[in-house]
N, CA, C and O atoms as a Maestro MAE file, in Angstrom:
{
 s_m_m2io_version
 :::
 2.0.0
}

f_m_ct {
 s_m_title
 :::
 protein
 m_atom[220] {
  # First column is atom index #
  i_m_mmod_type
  r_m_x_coord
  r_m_y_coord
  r_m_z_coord
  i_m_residue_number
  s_m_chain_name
  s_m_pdb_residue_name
  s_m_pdb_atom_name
  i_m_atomic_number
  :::
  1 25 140.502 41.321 157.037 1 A "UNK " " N  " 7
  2 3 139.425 40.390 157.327 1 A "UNK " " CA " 6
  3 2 139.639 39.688 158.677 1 A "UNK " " C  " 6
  4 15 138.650 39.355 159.330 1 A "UNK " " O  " 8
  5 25 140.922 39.438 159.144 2 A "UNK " " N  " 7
  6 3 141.036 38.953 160.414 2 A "UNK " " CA " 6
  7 2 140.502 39.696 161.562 2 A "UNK " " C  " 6
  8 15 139.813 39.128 162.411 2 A "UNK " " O  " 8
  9 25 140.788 40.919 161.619 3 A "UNK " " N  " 7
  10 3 140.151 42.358 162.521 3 A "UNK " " CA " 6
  11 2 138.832 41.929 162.452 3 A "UNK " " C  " 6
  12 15 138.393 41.610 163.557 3 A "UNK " " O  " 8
  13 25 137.866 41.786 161.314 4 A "UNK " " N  " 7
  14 3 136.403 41.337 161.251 4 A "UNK " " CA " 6
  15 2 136.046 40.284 161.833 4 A "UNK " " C  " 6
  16 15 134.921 40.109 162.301 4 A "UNK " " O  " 8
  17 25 137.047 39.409 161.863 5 A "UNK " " N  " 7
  18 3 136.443 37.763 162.250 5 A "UNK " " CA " 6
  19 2 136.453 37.987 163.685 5 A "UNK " " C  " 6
  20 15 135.539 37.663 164.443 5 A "UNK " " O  " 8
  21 25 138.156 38.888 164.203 6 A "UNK " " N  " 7
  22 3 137.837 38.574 165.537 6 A "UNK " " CA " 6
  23 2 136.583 39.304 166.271 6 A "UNK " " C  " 6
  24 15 135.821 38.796 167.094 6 A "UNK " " O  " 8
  25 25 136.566 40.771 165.700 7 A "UNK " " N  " 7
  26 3 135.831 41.285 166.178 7 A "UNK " " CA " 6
  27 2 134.135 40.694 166.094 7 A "UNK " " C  " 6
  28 15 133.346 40.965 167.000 7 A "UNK " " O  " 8
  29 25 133.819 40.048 165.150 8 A "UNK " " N  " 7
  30 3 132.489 39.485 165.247 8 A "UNK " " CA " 6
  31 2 132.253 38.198 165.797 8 A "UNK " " C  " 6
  32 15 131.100 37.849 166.053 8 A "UNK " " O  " 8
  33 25 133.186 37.487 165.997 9 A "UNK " " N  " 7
  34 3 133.198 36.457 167.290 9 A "UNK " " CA " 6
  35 2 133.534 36.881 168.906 9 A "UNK " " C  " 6
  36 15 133.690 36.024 169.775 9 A "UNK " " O  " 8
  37 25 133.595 37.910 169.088 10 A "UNK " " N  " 7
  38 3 133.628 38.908 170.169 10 A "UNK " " CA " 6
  39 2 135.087 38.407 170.973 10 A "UNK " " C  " 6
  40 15 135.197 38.407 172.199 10 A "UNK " " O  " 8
  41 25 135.679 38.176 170.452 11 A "UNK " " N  " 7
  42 3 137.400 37.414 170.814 11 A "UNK " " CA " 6
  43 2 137.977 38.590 171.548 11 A "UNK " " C  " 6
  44 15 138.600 38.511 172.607 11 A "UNK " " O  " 8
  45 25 137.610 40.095 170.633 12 A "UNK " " N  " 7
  46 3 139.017 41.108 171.476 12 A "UNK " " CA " 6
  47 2 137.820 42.214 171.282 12 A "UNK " " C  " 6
  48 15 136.685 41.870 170.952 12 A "UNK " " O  " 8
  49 25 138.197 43.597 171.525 13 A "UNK " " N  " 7
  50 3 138.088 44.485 171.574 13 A "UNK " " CA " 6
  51 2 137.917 45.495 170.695 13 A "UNK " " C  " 6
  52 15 139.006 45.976 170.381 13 A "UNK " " O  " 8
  53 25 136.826 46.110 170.073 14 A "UNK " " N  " 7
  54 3 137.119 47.303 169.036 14 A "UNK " " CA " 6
  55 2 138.364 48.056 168.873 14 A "UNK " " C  " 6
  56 15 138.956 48.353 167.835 14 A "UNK " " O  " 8
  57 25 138.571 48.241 169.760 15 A "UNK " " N  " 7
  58 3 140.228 49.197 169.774 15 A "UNK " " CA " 6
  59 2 141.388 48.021 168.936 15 A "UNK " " C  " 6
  60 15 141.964 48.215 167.866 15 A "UNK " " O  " 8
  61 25 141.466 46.911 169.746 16 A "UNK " " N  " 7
  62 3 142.390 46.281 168.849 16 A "UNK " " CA " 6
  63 2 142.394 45.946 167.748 16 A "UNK " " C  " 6
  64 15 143.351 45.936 166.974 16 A "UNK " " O  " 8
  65 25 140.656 45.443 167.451 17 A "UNK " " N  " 7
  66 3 140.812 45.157 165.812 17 A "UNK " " CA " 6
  67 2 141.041 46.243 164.844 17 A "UNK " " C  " 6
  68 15 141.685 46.030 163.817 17 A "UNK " " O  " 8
  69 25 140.440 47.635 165.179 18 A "UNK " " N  " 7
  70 3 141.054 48.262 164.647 18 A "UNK " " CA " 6
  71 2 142.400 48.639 164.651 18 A "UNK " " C  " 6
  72 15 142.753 49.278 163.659 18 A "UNK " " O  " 8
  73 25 143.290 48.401 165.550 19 A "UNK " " N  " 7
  74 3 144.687 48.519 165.393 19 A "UNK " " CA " 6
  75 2 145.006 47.416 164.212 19 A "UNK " " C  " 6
  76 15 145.544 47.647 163.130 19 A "UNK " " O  " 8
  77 25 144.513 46.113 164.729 20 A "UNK " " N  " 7
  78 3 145.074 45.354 163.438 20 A "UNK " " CA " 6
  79 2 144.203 45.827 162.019 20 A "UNK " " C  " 6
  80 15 144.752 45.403 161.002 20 A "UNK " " O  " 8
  81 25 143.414 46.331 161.859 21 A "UNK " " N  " 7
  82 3 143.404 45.838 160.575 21 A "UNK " " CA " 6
  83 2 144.048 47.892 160.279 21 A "UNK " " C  " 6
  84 15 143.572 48.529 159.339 21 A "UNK " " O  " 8
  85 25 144.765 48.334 160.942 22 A "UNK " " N  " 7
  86 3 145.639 49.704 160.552 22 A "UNK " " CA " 6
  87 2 144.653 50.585 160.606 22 A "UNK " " C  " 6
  88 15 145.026 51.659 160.135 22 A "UNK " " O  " 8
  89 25 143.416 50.602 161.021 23 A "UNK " " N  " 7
  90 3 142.488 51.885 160.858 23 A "UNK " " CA " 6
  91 2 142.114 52.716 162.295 23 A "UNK " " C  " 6
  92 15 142.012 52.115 163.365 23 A "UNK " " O  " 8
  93 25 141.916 54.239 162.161 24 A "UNK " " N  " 7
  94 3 140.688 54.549 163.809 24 A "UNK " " CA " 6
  95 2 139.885 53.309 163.771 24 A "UNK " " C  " 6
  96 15 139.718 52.319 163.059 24 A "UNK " " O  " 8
  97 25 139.391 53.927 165.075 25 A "UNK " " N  " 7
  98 3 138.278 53.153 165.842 25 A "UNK " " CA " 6
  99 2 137.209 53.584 164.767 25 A "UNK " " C  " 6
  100 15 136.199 52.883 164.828 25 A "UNK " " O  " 8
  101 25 137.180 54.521 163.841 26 A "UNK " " N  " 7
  102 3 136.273 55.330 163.462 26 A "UNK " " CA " 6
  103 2 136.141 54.707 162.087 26 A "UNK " " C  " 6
  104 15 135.249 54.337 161.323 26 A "UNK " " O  " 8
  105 25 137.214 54.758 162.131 27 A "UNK " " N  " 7
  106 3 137.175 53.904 160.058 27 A "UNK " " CA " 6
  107 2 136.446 52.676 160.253 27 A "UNK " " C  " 6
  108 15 135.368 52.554 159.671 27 A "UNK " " O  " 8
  109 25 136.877 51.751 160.985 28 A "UNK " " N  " 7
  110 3 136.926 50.583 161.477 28 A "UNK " " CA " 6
  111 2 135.386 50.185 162.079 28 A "UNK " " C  " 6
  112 15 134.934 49.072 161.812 28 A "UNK " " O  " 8
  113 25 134.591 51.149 162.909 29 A "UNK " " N  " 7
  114 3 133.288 51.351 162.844 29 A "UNK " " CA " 6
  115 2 132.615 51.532 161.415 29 A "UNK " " C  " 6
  116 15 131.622 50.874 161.104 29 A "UNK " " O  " 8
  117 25 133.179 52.416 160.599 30 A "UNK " " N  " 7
  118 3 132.518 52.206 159.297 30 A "UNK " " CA " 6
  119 2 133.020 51.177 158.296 30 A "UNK " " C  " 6
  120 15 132.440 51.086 157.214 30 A "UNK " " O  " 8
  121 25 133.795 50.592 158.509 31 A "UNK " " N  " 7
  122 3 134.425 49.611 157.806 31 A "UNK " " CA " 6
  123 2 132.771 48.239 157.955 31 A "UNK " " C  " 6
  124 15 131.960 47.740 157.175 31 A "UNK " " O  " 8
  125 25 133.014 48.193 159.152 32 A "UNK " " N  " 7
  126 3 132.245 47.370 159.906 32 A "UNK " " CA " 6
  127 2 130.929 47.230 158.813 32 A "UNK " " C  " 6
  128 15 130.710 46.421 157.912 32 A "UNK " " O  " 8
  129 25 129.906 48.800 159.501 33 A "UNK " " N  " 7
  130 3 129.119 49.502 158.847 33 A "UNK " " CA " 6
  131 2 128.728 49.000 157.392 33 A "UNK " " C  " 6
  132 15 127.639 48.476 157.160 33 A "UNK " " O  " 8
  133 25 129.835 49.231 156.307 34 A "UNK " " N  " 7
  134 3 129.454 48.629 154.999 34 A "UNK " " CA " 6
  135 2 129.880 47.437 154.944 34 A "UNK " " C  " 6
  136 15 130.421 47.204 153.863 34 A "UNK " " O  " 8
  137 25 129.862 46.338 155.850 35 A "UNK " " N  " 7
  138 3 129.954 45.104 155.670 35 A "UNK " " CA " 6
  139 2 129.487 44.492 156.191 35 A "UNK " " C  " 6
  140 15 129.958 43.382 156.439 35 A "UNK " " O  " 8
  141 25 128.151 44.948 156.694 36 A "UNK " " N  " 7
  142 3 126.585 44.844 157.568 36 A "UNK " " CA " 6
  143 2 126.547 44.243 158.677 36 A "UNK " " C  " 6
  144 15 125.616 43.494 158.974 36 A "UNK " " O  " 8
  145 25 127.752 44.529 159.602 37 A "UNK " " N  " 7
  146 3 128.249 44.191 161.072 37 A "UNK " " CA " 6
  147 2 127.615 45.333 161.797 37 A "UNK " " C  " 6
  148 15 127.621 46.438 161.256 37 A "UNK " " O  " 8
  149 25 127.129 45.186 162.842 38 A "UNK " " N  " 7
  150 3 126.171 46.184 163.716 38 A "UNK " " CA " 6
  151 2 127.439 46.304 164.908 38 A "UNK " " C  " 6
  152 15 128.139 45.383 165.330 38 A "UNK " " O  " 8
  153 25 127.467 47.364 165.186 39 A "UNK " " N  " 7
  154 3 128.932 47.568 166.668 39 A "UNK " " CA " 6
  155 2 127.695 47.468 167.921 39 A "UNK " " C  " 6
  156 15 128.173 47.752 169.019 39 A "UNK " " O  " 8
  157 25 126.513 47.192 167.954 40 A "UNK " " N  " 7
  158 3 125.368 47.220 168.938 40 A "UNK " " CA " 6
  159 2 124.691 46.019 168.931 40 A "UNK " " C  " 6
  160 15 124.016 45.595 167.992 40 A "UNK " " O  " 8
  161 25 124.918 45.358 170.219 41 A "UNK " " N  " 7
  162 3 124.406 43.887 170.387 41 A "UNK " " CA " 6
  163 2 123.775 43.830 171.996 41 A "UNK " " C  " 6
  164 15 124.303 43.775 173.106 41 A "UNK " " O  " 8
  165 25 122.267 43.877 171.470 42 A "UNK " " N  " 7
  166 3 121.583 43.678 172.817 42 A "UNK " " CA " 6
  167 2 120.581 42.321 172.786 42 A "UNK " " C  " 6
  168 15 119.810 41.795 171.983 42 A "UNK " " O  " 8
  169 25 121.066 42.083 174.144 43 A "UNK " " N  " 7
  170 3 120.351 40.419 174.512 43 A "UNK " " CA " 6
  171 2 118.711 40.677 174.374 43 A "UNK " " C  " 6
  172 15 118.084 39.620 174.446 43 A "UNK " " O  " 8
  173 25 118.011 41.685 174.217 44 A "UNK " " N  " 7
  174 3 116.682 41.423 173.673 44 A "UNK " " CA " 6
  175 2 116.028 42.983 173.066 44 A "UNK " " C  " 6
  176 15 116.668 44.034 173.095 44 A "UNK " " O  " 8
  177 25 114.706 42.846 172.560 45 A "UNK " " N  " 7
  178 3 114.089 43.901 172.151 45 A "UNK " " CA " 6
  179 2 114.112 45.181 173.545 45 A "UNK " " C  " 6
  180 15 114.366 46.386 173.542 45 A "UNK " " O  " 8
  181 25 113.715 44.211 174.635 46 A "UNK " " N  " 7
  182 3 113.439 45.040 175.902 46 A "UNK " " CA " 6
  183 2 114.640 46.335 175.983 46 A "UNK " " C  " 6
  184 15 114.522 47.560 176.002 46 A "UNK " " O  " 8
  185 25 115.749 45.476 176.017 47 A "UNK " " N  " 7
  186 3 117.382 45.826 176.263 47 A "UNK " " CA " 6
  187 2 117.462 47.399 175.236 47 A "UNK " " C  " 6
  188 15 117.694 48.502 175.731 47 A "UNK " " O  " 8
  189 25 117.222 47.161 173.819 48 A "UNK " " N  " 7
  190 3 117.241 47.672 172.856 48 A "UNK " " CA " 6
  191 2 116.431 48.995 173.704 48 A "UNK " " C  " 6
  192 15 117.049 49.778 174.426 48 A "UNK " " O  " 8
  193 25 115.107 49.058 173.489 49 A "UNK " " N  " 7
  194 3 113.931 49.928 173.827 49 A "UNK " " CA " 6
  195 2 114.450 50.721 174.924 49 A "UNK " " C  " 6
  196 15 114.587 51.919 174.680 49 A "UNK " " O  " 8
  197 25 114.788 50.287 176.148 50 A "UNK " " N  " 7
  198 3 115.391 50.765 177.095 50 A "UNK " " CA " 6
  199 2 116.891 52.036 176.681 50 A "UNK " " C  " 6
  200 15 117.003 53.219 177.002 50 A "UNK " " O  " 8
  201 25 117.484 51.468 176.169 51 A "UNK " " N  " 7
  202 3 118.738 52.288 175.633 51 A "UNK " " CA " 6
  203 2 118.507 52.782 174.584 51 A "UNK " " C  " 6
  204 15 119.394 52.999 173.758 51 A "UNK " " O  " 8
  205 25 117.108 53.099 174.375 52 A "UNK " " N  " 7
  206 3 116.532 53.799 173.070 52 A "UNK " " CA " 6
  207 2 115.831 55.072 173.899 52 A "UNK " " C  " 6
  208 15 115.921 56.244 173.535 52 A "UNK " " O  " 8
  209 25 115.048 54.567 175.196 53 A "UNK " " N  " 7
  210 3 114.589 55.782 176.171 53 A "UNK " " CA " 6
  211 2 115.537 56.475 176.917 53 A "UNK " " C  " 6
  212 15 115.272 57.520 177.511 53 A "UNK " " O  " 8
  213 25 117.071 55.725 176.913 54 A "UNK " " N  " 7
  214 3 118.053 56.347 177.958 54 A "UNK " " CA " 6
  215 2 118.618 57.508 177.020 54 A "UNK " " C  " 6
  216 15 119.059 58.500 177.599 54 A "UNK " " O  " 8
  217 25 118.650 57.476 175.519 55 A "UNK " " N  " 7
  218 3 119.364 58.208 174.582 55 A "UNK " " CA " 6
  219 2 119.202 59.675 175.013 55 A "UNK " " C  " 6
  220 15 119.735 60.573 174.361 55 A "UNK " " O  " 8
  :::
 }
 m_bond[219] {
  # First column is bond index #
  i_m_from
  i_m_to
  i_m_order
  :::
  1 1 2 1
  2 2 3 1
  3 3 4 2
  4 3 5 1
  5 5 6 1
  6 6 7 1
  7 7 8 2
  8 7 9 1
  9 9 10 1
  10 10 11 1
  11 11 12 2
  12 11 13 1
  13 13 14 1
  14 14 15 1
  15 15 16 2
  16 15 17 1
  17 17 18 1
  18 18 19 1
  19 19 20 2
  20 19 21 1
  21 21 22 1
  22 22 23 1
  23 23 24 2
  24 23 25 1
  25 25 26 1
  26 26 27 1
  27 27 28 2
  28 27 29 1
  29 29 30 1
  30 30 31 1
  31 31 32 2
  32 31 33 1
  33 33 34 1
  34 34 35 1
  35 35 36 2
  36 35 37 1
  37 37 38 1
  38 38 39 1
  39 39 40 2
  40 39 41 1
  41 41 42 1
  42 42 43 1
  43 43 44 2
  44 43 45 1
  45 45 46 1
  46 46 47 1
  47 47 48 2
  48 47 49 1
  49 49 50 1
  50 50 51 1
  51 51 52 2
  52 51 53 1
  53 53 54 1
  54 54 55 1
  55 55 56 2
  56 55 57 1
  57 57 58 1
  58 58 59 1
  59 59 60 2
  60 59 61 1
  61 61 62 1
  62 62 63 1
  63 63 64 2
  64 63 65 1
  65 65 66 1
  66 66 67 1
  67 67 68 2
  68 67 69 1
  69 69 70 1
  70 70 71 1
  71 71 72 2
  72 71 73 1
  73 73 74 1
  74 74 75 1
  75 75 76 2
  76 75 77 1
  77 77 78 1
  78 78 79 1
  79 79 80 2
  80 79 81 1
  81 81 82 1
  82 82 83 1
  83 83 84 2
  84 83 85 1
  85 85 86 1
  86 86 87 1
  87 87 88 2
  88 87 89 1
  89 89 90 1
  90 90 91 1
  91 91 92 2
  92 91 93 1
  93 93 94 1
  94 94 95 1
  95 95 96 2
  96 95 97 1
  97 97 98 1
  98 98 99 1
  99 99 100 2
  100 99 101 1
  101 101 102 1
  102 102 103 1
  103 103 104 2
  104 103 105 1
  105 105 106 1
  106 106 107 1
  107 107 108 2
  108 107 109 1
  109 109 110 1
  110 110 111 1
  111 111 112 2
  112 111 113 1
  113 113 114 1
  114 114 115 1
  115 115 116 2
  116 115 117 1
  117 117 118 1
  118 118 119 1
  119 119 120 2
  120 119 121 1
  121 121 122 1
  122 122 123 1
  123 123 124 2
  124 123 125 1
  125 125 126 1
  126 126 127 1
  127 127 128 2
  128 127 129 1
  129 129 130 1
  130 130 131 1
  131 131 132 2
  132 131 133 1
  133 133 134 1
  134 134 135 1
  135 135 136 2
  136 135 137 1
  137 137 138 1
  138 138 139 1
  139 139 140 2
  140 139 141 1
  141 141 142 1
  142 142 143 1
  143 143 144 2
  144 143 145 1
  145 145 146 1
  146 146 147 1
  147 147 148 2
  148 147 149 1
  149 149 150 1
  150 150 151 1
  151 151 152 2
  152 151 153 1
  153 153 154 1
  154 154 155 1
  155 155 156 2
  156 155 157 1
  157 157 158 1
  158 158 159 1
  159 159 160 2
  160 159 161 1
  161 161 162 1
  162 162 163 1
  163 163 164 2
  164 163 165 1
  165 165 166 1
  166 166 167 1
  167 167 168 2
  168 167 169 1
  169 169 170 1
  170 170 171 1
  171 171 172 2
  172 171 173 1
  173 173 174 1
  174 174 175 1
  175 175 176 2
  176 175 177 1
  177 177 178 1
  178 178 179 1
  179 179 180 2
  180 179 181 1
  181 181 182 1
  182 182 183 1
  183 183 184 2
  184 183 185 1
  185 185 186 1
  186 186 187 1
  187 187 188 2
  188 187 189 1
  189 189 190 1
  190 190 191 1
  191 191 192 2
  192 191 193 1
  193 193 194 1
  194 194 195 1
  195 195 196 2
  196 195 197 1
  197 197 198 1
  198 198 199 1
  199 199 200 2
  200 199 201 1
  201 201 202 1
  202 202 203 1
  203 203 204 2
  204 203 205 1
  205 205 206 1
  206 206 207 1
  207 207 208 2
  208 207 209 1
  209 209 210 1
  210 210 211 1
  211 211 212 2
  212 211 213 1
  213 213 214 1
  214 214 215 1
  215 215 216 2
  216 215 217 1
  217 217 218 1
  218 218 219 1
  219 219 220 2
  :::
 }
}
C-alpha cells in the first residue's frame, strides 16, 4: 500500500513503486488497474483527445 500512496500522490516514479511494493512494472500497472488507479493523467479533455488522435 505504500508503493500506491506514493505512486498516487505522484512523489516517485512507476519503476520505483513497483520495486517497492516487489512487483514488474507490469504487475504493478495491473495492481494499480484493480484498485481503480488510472497510470494516465491528462490536464484536460483536449490533452486526452489529442493523444487519442496521436495513437
Amino acid at each position: 500500500m505504500l508503493a500506491v500512496d506514493l505512486y498516487k500522490n505522484k512523489k516517485v516514479s512507476l519503476g520505483y513503486c513497483a520495486s517497492v511494493a516487489e512487483l514488474s512494472k507490469e504487475e504493478f500497472i495491473k495492481y494499480l488497474g484493480m484498485n481503480g488507479i488510472s497510470i494516465f493523467a491528462f490536464a484536460s479533455e483536449e490533452e486526452l483527445l489529442e493523444e487519442m488522435e496521436n495513437a
